[in-house]
C-alpha positions in Angstrom: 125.0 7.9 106.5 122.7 5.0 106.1 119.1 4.8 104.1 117.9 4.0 107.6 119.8 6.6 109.6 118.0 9.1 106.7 114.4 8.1 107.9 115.7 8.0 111.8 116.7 12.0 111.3 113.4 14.2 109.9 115.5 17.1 109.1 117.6 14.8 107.0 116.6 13.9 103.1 116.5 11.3 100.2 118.9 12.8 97.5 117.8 12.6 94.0 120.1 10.3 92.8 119.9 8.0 95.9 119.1 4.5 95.5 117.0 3.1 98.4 116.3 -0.3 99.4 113.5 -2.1 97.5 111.5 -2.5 101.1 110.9 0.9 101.2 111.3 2.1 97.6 107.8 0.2 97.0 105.6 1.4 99.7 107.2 5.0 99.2 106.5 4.4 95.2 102.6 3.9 95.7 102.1 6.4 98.3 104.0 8.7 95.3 101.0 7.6 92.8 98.5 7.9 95.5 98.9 11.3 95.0 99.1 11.8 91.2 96.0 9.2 91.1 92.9 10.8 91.7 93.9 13.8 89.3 96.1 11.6 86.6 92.3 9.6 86.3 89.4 12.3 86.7 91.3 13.3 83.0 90.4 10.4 81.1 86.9 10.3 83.1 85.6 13.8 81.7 86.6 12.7 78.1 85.3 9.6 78.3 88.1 7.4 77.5 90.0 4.3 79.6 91.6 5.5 82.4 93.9 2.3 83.0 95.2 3.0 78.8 96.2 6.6 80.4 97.9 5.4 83.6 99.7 2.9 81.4 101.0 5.7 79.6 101.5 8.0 81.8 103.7 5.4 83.4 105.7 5.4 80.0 106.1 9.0 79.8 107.5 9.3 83.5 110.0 6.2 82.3 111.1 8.0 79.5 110.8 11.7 80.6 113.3 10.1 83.9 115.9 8.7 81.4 116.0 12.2 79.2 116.8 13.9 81.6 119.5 11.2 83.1 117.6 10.4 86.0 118.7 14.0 87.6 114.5 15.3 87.8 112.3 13.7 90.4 108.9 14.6 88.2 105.8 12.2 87.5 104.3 13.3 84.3 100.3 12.9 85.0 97.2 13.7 82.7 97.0 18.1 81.7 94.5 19.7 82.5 94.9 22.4 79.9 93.7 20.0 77.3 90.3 19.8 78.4 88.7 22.9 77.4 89.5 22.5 73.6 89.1 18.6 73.5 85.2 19.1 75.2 85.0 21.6 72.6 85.8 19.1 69.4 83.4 16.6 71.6 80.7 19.2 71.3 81.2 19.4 67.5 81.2 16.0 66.7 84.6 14.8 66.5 85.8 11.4 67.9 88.4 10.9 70.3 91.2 9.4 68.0 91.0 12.8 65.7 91.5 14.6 68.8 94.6 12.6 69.7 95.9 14.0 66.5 96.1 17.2 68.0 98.0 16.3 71.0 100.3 14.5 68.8 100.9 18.2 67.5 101.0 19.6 70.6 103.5 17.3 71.3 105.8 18.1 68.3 105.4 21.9 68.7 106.6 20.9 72.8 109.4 19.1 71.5 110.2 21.9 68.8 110.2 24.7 71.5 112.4 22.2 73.8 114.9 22.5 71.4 114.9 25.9 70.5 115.2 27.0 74.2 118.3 24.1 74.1 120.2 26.9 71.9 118.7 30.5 73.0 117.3 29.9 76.3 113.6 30.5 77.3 113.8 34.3 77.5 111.7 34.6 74.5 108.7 32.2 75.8 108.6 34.8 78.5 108.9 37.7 76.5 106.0 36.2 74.0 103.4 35.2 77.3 104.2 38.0 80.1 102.3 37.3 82.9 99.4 39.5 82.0 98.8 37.4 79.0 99.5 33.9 80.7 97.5 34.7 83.8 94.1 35.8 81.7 94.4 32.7 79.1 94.7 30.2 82.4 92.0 32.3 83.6 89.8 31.8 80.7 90.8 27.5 80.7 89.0 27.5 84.1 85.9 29.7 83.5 84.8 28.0 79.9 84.5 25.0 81.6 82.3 26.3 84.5 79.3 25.3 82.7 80.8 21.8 82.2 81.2 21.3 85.6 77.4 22.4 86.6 76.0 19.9 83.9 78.0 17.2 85.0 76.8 18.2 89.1 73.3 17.5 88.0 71.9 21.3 87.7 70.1 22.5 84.2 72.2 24.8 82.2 71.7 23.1 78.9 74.5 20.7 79.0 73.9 17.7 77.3 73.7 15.9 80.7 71.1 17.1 82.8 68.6 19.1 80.9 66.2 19.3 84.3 67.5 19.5 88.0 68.5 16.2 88.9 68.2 16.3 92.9 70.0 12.5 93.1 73.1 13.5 91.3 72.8 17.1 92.6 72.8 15.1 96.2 76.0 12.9 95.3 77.9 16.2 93.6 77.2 18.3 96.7 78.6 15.6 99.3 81.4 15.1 97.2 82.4 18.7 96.4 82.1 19.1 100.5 84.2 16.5 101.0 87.2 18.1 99.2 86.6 21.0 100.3 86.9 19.8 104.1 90.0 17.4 102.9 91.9 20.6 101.6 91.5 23.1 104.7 91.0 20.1 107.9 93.6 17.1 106.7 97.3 17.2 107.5 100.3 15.4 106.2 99.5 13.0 103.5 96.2 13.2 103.1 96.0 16.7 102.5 97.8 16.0 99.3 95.0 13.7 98.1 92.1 15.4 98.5 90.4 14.4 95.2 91.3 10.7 95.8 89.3 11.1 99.2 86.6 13.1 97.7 85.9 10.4 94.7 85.8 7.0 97.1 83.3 9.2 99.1 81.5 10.1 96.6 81.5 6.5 95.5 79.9 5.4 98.6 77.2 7.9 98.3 75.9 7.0 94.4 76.3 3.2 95.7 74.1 4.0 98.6 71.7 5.5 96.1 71.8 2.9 93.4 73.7 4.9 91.0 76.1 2.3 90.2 76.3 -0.5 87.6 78.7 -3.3 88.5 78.2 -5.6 85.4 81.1 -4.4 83.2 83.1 -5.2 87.0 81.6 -8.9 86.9 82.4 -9.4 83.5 85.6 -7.7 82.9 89.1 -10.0 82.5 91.6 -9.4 85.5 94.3 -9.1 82.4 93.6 -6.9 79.8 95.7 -5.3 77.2 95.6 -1.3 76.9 93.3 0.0 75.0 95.3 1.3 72.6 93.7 3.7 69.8 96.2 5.3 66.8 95.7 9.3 66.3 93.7 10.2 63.2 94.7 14.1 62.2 92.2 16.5 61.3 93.7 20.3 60.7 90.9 21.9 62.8 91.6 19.6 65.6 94.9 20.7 65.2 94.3 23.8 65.3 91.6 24.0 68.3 94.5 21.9 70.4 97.7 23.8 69.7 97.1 26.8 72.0 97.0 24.8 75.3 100.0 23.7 74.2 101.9 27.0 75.6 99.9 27.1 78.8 101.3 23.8 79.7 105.2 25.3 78.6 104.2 27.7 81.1 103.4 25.6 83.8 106.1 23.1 83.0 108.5 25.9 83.9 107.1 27.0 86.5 107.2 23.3 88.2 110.7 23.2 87.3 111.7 26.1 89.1 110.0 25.0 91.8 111.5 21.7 92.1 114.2 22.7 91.8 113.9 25.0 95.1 113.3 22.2 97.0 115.6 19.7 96.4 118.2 22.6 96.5 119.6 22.1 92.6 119.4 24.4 89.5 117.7 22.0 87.4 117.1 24.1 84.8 120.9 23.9 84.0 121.6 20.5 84.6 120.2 18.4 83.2 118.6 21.8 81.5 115.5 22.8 81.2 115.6 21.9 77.1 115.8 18.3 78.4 112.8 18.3 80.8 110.7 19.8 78.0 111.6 17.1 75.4 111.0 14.5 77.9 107.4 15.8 78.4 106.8 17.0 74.6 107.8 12.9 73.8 105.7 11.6 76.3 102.9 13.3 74.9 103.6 12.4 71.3 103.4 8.6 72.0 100.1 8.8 74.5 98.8 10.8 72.0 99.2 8.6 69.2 97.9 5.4 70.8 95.0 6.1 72.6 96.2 8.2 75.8 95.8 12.5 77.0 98.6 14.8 76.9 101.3 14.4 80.4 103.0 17.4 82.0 104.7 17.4 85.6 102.1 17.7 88.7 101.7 20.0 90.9 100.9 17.2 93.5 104.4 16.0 93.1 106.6 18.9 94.1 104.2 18.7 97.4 105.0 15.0 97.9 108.7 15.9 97.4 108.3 19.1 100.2 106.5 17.0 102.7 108.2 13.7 102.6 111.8 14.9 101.7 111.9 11.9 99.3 113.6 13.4 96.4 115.0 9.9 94.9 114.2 10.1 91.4 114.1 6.0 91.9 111.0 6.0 93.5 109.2 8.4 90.9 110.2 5.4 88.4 108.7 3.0 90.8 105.6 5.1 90.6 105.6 5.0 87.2 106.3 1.1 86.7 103.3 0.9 88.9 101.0 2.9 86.5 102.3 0.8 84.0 101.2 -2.5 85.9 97.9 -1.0 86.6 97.2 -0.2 82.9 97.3 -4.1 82.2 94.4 -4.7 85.3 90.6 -5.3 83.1 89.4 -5.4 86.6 90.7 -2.4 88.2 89.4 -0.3 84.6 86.3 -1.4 84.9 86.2 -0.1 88.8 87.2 3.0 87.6 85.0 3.1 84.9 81.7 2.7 87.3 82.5 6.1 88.8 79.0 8.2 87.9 79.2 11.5 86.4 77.8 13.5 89.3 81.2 12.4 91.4 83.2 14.0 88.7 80.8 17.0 88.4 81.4 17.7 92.2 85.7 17.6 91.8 84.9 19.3 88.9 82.9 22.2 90.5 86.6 23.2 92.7 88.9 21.8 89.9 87.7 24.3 87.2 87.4 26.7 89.5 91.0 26.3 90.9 92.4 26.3 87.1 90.9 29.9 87.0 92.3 30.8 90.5 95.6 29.8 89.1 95.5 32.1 86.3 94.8 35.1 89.0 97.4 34.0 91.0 99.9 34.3 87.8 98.9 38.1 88.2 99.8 38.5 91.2 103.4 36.5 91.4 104.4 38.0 87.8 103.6 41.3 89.8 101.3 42.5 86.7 100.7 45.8 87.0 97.7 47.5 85.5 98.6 51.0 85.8 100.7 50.5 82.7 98.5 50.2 79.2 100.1 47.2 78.1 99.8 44.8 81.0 96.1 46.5 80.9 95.2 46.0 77.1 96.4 42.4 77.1 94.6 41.0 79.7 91.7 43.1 79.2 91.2 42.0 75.1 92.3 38.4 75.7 89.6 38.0 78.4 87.0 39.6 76.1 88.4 37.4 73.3 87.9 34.6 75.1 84.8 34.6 77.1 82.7 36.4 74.8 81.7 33.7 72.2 84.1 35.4 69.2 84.9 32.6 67.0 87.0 33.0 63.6 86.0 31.0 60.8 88.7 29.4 57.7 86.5 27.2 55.4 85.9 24.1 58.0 88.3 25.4 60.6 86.6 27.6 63.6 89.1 29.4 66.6 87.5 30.5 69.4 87.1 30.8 73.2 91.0 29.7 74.8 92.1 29.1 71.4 91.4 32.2 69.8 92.7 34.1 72.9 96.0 32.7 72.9 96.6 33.8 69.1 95.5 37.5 70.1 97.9 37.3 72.8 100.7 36.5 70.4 99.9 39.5 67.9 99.0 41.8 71.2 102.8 40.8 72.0 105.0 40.4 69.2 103.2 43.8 68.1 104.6 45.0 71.6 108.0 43.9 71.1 108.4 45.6 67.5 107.2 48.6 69.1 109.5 48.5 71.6 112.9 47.7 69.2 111.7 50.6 67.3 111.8 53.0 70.1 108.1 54.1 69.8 106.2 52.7 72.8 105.3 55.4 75.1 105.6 53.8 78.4 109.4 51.4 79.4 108.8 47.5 79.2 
């Protein structure tokens, strides 16, 4: 059968390993990005940082994560989320963004550790150490720590460093864009559904340009060619340490994508080309954009929906997507664009977003099929939720854990304490 026979016959499909015609491979290549972009940017927005640098990178890391794992995983590594909870934290504290990219470096290295451990025992253990009544809670907690976060940036008072008095212009721009995500996600079809966030930032554009809340001089004045802006990591062992425990949230949800993917383009991925090699490619990825300037990748969510609704599965056209980012990270011009986006349009995505990372965390409850009648699932999630939300914080000389950070080491105590129970026969109620 012929490429164009494929896209004559809807119940027909793009393998993974199928070439297709450079025609089609390019418009089917952007409207790939299209759908990573909105997320893969409103990253890099919240810390601060050049988004074009983290496109550019995250380019890289789909390049390399595509040739790890021999070109058999149709997955675009975009900016983690799980990384902005402890990295708003350091900001708060004082630390600058390059000692923060020593952290993800670690994370990194501690990704590409675990990758290869699983390589030789499998990923049992993972599961065994973060049991959904664990996982679910600390995802939870990601999502709920940064409520505040979202509110300051949306223009309301709740002593942020933002807004420190209602601020009914950016509460005006927040509110249309929240709205307009909102509709996007339950009214759009096809497409469009999957890019809600896009369609809610342009929006939400429109609106703070109607109101004057936009700047175009850096636009004027920026080159159309520009070099990345690349930064080198600096490594501070409090950084470090503050970093690390996202690090197992995104194992988590790296699995979890896999398994999906691997559902829908009908292959057990997770055996060939193995899961161990999907998990280097992403812990490598994140070692080099953390080193020079970029935020930690992991495989989107928004992805495995492209692959469902298009039946495009060619891992060729992921690596267009990614040569594309990698164009775009070169463009002074389209940075600066980006960069004009106000706050308040972030604060409104942010409003849902943070919201849905702590939905997700919930929903890990209820597909692990967590139950609470037995006192283990029960004590975990209760003390890590406690742990985490209540403003606990451990102190070792300049190092401080606390809120996700501190919840995620409880877990592991809560657990491994569990398990030793358990080989030694003594736990009152079956695993």
């Amino acid at each position: 059968m012929t490429t164009n026979e494929l896209y004559e016959n809807t119940n027909d499909f793009v393998d993974v390993t199928e070439k297709i015609p450079l025609k089609r491979a390019i418009p089917l290549s952007f409207q790939h990005l299209f759908a990573m972009f909105g997320s893969s940017v409103l990253v890099p927005l919240i810390f601060k940082i050049d988004p074009t640098t983290v496109l550019f990178f995250n380019g890289i890391g789909t390049l390399l994560y595509a040739f790890l794992t021999k070109k058999k995983i149709p997955a675009y590594l975009g900016s983690s989320f799980a990384f902005i909870s402890p990295v708003l934290l350091l900001y708060s504290q004082g630390y600058n963004f390059e000692t923060i990219q020593g952290g993800f470096v670690a994370a990194g290295v501690v990704f590409s550790i675990i990758a290869i451990i699983v390589g030789y025992t499998g990923i049992g253990w993972v599961d065994k150490l973060f049991p959904p009544a664990a996982m679910g809670a600390i995802i939870t907690i990601i999502g709920l720590e940064l409520a505040s976060t979202a509110a300051d940036m949306a223009g309301f008072p709740v002593g942020g460093s933002n807004t420190q008095t209602l601020n009914v212009s950016w509460v005006i721009v927040s509110s249309i864009t929240l709205v307009t995500v909102i509709l996007c996600n339950v009214l759009l079809r096809g497409f469009l559904k999957l890019i809600p966030i896009l369609i809610g930032v342009v929006v939400g554009y429109i609106v703070s340009l109607s109101m004057g809340l936009i700047d175009f001089s850096t636009v004027s004045n920026a080159s159309f060619f520009l070099l990345p802006n690349i930064k080198v990591a600096h490594f501070d062992i409090n950084a470090i340490l503050t970093i690390l425990p996202a690090t197992f949230v995104v194992i988590a949800e790296h699995v979890g994508h896999l398994k999906v993917t691997s559902s829908i383009v009908g292959k057990d991925l997770t055996k060939d080309p193995g899961l161990h090699r999907s998990l280097l490619g992403d812990g490598l990825s994140t070692i080099i954009s953390g080193m020079f300037g970029s935020v930690p990748t992991t495989t989107y969510g928004e992805n495995i929906g492209v692959l469902a609704l298009t039946k495009v599965y060619s891992v060729y056209v992921i690596c267009g997507a990614g040569l594309i980012s990698i164009i775009l990270g070169f463009s002074g011009k389209m940075s600066a664009i980006i960069s004009t986006i106000p706050t308040p349009v972030i604060g409104g995505v942010s409003l849902l977003l943070f919201g849905s990372i702590a939905t997700s965390g919930l929903r890990t409850f209820i597909e692990g099929k967590v139950d609470f009648s037995k006192s283990r699932n029960l004590i975990l999630t209760s003390i890590i939720f406690v742990i985490g939300l209540s403003g606990i914080k451990l102190t070792f000389g300049s190092t401080e854990i606390k809120g996700m950070g501190l919840a995620t080491l409880v877990a592991m105590v809560l657990s491994i304490s569990f398990m030793i129970f358990d080989k030694l026969g003594i736990m009152n109620e079956k695993e």
